[in-house]
C-alpha positions as a printed Julia matrix, in Angstrom:
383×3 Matrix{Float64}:
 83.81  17.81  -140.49
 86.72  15.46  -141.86
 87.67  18.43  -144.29
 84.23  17.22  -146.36
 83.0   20.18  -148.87
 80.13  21.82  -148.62
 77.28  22.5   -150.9
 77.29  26.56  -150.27
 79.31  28.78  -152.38
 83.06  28.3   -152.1
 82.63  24.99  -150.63
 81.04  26.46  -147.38
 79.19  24.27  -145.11
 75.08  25.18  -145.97
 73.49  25.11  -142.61
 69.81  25.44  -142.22
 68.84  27.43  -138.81
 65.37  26.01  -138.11
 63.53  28.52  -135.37
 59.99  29.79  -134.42
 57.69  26.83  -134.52
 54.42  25.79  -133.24
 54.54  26.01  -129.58
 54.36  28.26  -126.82
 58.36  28.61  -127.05
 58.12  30.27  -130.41
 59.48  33.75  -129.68
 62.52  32.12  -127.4
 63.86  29.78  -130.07
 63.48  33.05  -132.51
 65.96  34.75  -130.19
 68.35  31.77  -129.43
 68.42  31.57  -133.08
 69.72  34.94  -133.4
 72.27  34.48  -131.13
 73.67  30.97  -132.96
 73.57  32.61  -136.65
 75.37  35.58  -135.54
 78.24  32.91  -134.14
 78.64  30.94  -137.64
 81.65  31.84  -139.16
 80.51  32.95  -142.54
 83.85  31.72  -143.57
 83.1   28.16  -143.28
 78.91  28.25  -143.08
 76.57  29.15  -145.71
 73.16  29.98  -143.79
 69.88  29.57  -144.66
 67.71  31.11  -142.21
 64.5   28.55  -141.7
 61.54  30.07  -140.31
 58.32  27.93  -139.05
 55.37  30.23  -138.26
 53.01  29.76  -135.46
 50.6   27.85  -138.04
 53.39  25.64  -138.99
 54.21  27.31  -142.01
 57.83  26.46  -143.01
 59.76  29.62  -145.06
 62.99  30.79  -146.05
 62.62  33.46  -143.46
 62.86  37.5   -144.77
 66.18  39.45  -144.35
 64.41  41.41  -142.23
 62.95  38.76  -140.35
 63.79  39.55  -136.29
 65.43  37.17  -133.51
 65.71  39.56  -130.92
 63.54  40.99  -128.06
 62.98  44.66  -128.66
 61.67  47.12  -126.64
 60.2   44.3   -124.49
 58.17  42.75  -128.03
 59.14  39.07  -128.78
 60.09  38.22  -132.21
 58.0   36.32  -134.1
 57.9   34.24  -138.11
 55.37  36.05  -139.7
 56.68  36.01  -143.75
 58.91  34.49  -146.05
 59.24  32.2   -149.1
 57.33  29.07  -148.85
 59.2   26.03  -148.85
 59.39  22.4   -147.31
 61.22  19.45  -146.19
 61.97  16.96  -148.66
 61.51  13.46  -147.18
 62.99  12.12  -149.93
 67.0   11.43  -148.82
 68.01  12.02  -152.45
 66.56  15.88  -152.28
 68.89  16.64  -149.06
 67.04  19.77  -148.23
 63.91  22.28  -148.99
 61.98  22.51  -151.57
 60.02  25.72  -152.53
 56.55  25.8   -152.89
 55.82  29.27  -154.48
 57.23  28.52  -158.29
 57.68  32.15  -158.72
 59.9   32.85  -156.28
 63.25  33.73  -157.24
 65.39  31.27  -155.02
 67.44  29.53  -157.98
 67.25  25.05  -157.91
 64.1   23.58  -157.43
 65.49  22.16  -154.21
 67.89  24.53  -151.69
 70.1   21.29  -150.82
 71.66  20.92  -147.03
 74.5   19.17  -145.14
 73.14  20.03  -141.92
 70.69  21.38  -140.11
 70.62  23.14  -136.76
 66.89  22.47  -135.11
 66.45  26.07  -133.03
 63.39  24.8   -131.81
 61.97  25.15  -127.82
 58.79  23.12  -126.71
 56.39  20.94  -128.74
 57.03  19.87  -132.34
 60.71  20.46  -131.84
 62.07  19.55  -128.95
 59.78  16.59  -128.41
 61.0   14.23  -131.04
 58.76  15.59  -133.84
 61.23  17.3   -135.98
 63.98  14.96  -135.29
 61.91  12.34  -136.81
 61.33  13.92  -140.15
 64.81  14.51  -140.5
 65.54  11.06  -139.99
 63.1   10.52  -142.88
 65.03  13.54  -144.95
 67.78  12.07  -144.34
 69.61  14.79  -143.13
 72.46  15.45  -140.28
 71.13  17.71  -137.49
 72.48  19.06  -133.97
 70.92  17.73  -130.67
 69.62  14.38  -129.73
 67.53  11.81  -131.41
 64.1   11.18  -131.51
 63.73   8.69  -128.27
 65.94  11.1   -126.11
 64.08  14.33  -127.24
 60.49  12.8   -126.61
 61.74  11.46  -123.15
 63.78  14.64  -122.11
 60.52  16.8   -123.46
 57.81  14.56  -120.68
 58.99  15.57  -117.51
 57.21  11.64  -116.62
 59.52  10.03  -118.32
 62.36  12.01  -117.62
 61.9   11.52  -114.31
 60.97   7.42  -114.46
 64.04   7.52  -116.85
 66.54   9.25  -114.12
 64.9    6.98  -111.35
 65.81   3.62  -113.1
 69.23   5.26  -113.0
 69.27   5.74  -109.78
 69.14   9.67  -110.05
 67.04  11.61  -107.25
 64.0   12.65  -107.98
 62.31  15.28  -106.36
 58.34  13.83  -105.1
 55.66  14.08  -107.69
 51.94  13.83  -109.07
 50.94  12.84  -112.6
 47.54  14.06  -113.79
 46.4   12.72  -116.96
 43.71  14.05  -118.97
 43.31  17.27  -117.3
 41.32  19.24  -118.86
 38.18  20.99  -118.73
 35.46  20.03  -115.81
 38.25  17.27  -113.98
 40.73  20.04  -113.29
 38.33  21.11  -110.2
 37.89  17.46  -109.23
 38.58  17.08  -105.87
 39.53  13.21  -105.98
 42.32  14.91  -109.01
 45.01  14.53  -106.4
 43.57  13.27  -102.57
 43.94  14.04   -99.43
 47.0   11.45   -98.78
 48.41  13.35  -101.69
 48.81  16.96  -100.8
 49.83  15.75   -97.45
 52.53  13.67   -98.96
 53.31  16.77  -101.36
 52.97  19.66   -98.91
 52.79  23.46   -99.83
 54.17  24.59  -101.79
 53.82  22.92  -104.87
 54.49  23.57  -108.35
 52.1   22.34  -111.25
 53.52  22.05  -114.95
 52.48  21.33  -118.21
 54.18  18.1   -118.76
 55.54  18.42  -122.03
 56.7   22.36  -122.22
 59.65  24.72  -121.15
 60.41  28.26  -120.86
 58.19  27.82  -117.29
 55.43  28.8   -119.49
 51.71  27.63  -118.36
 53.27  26.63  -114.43
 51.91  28.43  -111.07
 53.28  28.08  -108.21
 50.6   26.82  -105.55
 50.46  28.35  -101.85
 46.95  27.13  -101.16
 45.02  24.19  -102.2
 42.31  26.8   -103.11
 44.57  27.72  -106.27
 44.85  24.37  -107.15
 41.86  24.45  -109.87
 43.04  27.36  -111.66
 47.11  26.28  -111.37
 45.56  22.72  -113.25
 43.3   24.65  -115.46
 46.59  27.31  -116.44
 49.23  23.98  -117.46
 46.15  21.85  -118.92
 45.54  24.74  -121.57
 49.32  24.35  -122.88
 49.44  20.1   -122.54
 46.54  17.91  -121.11
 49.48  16.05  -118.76
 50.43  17.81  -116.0
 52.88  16.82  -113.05
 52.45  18.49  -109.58
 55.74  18.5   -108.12
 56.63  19.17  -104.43
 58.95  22.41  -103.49
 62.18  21.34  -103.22
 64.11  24.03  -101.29
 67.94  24.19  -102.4
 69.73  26.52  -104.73
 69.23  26.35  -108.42
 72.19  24.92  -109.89
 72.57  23.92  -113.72
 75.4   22.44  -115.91
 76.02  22.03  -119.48
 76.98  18.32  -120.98
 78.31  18.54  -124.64
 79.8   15.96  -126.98
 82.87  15.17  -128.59
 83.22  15.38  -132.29
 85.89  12.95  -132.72
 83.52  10.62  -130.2
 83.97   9.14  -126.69
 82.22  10.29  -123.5
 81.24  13.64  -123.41
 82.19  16.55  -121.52
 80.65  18.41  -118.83
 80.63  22.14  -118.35
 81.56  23.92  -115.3
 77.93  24.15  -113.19
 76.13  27.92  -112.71
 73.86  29.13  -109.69
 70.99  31.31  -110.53
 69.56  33.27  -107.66
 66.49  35.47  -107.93
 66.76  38.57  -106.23
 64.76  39.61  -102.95
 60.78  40.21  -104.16
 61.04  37.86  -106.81
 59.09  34.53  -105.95
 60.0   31.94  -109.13
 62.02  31.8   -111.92
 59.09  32.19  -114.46
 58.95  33.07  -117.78
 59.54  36.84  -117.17
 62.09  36.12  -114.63
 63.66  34.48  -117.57
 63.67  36.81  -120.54
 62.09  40.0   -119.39
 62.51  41.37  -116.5
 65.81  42.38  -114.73
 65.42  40.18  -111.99
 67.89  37.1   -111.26
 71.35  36.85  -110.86
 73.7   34.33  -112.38
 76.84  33.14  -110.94
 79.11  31.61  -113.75
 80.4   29.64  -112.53
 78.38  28.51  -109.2
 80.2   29.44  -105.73
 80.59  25.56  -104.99
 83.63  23.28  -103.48
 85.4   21.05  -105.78
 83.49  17.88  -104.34
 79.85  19.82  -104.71
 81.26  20.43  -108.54
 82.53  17.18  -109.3
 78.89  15.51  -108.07
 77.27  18.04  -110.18
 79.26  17.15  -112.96
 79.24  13.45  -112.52
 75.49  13.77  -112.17
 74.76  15.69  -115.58
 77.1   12.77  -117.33
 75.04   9.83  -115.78
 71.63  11.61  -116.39
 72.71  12.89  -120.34
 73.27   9.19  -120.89
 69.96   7.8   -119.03
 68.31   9.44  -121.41
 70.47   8.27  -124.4
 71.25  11.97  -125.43
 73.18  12.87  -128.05
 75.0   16.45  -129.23
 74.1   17.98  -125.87
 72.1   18.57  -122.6
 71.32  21.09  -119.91
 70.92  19.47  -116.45
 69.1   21.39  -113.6
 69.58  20.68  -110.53
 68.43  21.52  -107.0
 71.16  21.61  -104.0
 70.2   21.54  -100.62
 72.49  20.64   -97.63
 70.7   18.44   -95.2
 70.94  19.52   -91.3
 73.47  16.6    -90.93
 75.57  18.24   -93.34
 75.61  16.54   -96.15
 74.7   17.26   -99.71
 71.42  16.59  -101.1
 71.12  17.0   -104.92
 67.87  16.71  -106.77
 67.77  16.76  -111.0
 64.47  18.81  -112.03
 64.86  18.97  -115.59
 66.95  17.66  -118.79
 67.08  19.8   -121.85
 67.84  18.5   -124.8
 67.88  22.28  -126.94
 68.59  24.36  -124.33
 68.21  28.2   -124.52
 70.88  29.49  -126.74
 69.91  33.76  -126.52
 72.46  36.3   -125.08
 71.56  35.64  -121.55
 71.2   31.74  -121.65
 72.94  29.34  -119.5
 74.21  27.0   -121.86
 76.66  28.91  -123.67
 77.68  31.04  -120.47
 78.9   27.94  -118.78
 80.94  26.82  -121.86
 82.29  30.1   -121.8
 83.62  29.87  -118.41
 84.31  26.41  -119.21
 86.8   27.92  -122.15
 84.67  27.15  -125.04
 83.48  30.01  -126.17
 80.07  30.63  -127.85
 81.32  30.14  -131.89
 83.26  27.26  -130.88
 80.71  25.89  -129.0
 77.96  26.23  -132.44
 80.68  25.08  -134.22
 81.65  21.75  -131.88
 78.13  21.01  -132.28
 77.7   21.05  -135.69
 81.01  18.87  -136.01
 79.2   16.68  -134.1
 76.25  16.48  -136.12
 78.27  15.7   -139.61
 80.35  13.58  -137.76
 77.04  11.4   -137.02
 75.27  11.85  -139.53
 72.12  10.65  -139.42
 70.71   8.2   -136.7
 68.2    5.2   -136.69
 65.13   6.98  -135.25
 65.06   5.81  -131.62
């Protein structure tokens, strides 16, 4: 942070936690938020918790406003002071809408802000955008990078012009409504090509929300029908048998290339089919391995794969690369990337941070690297 000052009380950084939004994701990025305000030294960061309700409604979130999952219930924005983003650079921050709220200045100024956000207008480009307008420093990757990571099309057109191996793959365009039953939606020489079983996504979304898992072409319909309701793209994507593996790519503050994490192994446990959404956050059903049970040469490929793929898609601040990792029957290695996340989950039980931990950077260093890295940026040409 170059020793600059800060424009909380006693010089503190001010750091605006932006969490909730508008898509699907909203009860995830409440939690990861949670977990990355609890690890900002108050000593050195003045937060101001950022809420965006499912309607889009921005608010300096209540102090009783909960980031955890409780009893099973997912947290969710539901009240607050009104306020917004200034787009003007000169107001550096939020403004507050209700004029008799007691919050102090017309504007709550900002050095930074920390984007919390999972899914569609957050992760996608959208919110990086307007704080290009603001004018303000933030933590993850631009707006190019975000959009690209967020469309698993272009992710995956991205990481083939690479050279990066891609697992085999549909696009579906437009499907919604009537055309999801369509036969000719994905022909004969298609499925064969594909085999069963296949999984169908939404193809801007995470979290494994609105993706089935296809056994029989007779689910097909419904499978299109499920990821069509969350994002009228959807890819189809052949199984790819192989164990899960996933590694964390984070950047320097003082600049140069960045670092990659020691990878992680997730294995579901027997009866569980898919790591879905419940798999995920819910249920007690996976175990992690941090780090993964791999040789040196399987970890240095991983590693060396997460590098080349976190600058294919011109990332910036940091990445989560997952992987599939199957050995052939002559032997030899096959790795596969199925995903790049540009915010990945940052809650108690999220990869991210446990592979920087076993990495040696624990999880307030690791908030704290990245918002180094953010001030040390400052803002970017929207790209």
């Amino acid at each position: 942070m170059s020793g600059m000052a800060g424009s909380g009380s006693g010089g503190r950084i001010r750091i605006a936690v932006v969490f909730g939004g508008r898509s699907a994701e909203h009860a995830i990025s409440c939690v990861s938020a949670g977990s990355v305000i609890a690890a900002l030294d108050p000593d050195r960061y003045e937060v101001v918790k950022v809420g965006i309700a499912p309607d889009g409604g921005w608010v300096l979130a209540d102090p009783d406003q909960r980031l955890a999952i409780t009893d099973g219930k997912l947290p969710e924005v539901t009240g607050g002071t009104a306020v917004s983003l200034v787009g003007d650079p000169a107001g550096r921050g939020l403004a507050v809408l209700d004029p008799g709220a007691a919050i102090g200045p017309a504007f709550t100024r900002v050095d930074v802000v920390f984007p919390v956000l999972h899914g569609a207008y957050g992760e996608d480009g959208t919110i990086q955008g307007l704080l290009e307008m603001a004018g303000l420093p933030y933590v993850g990757s631009g707006v190019f990078a975000s959009a690209a990571s967020m469309d698993k099309e272009f992710t995956k057109k991205l990481l083939a012009a690479a050279g990066l191996p891609q697992g085999d793959h549909v696009v579906l365009r437009d499907a919604t409504g009537a055309i999801s039953a369509d036969p000719a939606l994905l022909d004969e020489a298609a499925r064969q090509r594909l085999g069963l079983p296949v999984f169908v996504k939404p193809s801007r979304a995470g979290s494994s929300i609105g993706i089935s898992k296809v056994t029989d072409w007779a689910q097909f319909p419904e499978a299109v029908a499920t990821a069509a309701a969350v994002d009228p793209k959807v890819v189809v994507e052949a199984s790819v048998p192989g164990r899960e593996i996933e590694c964390g790519v984070l950047a320097r503050a003082e600049g140069g290339r960045p670092d990659a994490s020691l990878p992680a192994e997730i294995r579901l446990r027997p009866g569980v089919d898919w790591y879905d959404f419940s798999a995920k956050y819910l249920d007690d059903s996976v175990d992690f391995d941090v780090p993964a049970d791999l040789t040196p040469e399987q970890t240095a490929a991983v590693q060396a794969a997460s590098l080349k793929a976190y600058e294919a898609m011109d990332c910036q601040g940091l990445a989560r690369v997952d992987f599939f990792l199957a050995t052939g029957p002559d032997g030899r290695d096959r790795l596969v990337i199925n995903e790049v996340n540009t915010m990945p989950g940052f809650t108690p039980i999220s990869m991210f941070p446990r592979m920087w931990a076993a990495s040696g950077v624990s999880y307030p260093e690791l908030v704290d690297r990245l918002v180094r890295s953010a001030l040390d940026g400052g803002t970017r040409i929207a790209r």
